[in-house]
N, C-alpha and C positions, 0 to 999 in steps of 0.2 A: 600266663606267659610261658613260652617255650624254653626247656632247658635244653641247654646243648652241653655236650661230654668232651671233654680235652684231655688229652695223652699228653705229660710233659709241658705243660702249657707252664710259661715262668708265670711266678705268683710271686709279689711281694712281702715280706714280711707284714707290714701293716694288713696289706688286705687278709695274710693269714688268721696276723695276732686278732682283725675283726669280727672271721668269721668265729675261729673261737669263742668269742665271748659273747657271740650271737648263737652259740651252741650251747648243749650242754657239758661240754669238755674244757673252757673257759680256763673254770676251777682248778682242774687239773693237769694242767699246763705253765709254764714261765712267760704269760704272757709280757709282763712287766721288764722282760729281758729282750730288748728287740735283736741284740748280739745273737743271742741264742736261739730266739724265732729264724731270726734269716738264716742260719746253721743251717737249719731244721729243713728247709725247702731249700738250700741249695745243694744240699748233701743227700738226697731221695735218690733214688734214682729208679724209682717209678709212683707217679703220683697223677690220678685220674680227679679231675676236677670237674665240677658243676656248673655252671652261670646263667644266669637268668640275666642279659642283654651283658653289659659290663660286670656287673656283678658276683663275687664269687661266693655262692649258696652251696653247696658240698667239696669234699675233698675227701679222699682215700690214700693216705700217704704212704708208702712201703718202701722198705730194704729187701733186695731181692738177689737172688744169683737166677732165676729164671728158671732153675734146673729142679732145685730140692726143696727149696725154702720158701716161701716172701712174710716176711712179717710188717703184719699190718701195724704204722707207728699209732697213727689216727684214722677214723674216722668221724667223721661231724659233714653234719648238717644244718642249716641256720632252722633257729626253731619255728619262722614264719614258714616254711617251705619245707618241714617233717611230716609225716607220716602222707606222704607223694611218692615213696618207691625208690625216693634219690637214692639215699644209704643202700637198700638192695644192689640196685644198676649200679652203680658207684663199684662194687664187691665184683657184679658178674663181669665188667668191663678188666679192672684188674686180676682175677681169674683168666680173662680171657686172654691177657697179654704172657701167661705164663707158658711153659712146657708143660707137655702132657702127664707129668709126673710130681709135678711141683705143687705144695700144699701150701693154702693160708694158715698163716697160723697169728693172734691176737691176745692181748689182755683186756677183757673186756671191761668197763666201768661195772661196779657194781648193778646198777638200777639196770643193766644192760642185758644180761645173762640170759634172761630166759627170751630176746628177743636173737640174739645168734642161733640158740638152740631150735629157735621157732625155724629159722631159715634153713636148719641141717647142718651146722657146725656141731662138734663132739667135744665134750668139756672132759680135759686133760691135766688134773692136777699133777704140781711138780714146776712150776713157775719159779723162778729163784730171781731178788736182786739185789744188788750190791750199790749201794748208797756212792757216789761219785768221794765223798769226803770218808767212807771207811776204807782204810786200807785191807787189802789182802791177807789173812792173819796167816802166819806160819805153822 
């Protein structure tokens, strides 16, 4: 089947939280919070999507300024439809909606690592997070 690429295509939470857990990123995600799923894509504002007929089989979801930044929140791909180039295309289609100066930047899953690197991304220790329930300490 043909996949075809959307810019901004609306996506519902459900079909998020499904392709999720038809991913490897499932796990690592609130999918169980569908509050917090809908947040997640209505609050993107850039996110290049997958479909195979109705169906949505990848996603690449980013916060960007377009200028300096885009951080990649997700990427997934349903696991019927991996190792097909989605996740690559997926990556150079969002790259491509950038400025000529603006970098990806990603925390990659574990088991993930050496497949960014395979593609030419630069691994940058120095990642910091701050748990939503710790406060700020003084």
């Amino acid at each position: 089947m043909e996949i075809k690429y959307e810019i901004n295509r609306p996506i519902s939470a459900e079909q998020f939280i499904d392709l999720l857990n038809n991913s490897d990123l499932g796990k690592r995600r609130p999918v169980e919070d569908p509050e917090c799923m809908r947040g997640m894509v209505e609050n993107s504002n850039l996110m290049v999507s997958a479909w195979a007929g109705d169906r949505l089989v990848g996603i690449a979801r980013s916060m960007t300024d377009f200028h300096y930044a885009c951080y990649i929140s997700d990427i997934a791909v349903d696991k019927k439809y991996q190792r097909k180039g989605i996740g690559k295309k997926l990556q150079q289609i969002t790259q491509n909606r950038l400025g000529p100066k603006c970098k990806l930047i990603l925390v990659a899953a574990p088991n993930a690592n050496s497949y960014y690197e395979h593609i030419g991304y630069t691994h940058k220790p120095g990642c910091w997070v701050l748990e939503r329930k710790q406060p700020i300490s003084s």
